[in-house]
N, C-alpha and C positions, 0 to 999 in steps of 0.2 A: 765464448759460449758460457753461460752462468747454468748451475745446477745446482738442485736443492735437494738434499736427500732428507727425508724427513725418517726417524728412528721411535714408530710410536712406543714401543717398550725393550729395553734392553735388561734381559732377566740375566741375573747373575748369582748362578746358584752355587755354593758351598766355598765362596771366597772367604777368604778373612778379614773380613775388610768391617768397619763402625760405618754407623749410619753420619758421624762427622766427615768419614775418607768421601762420601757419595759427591758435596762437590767439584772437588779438587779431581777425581776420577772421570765424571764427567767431563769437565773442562779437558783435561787430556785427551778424551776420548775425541770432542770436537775438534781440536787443535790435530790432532796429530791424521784423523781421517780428512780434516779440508787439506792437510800438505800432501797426504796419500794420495786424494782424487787430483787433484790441480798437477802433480808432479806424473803420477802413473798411472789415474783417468780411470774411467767408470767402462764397465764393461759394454760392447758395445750394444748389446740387447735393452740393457738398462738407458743407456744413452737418448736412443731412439724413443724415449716415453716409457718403457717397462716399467710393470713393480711387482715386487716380491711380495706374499702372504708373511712368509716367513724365510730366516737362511740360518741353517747352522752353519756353525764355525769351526774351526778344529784346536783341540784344548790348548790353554795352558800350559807353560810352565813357570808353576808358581814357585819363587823362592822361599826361605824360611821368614823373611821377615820382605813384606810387597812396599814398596812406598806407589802412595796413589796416585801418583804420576807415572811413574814406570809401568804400574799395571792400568793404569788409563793406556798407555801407548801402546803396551801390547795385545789390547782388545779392539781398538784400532784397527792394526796389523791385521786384526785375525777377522776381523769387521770387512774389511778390503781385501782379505781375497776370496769372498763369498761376493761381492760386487766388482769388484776389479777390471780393470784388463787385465788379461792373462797376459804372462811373459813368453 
């Protein structure tokens, strides 16, 4: 089954992050939510054709110093379990 989650805007407010981290951030964030859905799958309301207006997520923890990869992965994380399968 192929799935396409389309992310029309991913606001990210009070990170620390330069506007150079936004690719590198991004890319993580796709990478690590296509291993998320493919391994532990879209909720099954979502599944069925659903879509969201909107999803919050539950915060951060941000370290003292973020590399844009790490906090790419853990907005991921946080990305997938507002869509998720539930465990």
């Amino acid at each position: 089954m192929k799935t396409n989650v389309h992310i029309e805007r991913l606001i990210l407010e009070g990170l620390p992050v330069s506007i150079q981290d936004g690719p590198r951030i991004r890319a993580a964030v796709e990478s690590e939510l296509a291993s998320l859905l493919r391994n532990k799958g879209l909720s099954s309301e979502l599944r069925i054709g659903g879509m969201l207006p909107y999803s919050t997520t539950s915060p951060l923890q941000l370290e003292k110093k973020n590399d844009p990869g790490n906090l790419g992965r853990q907005i991921a994380r946080s990305i997938h379990g507002g869509i998720g399968e539930s465990e």
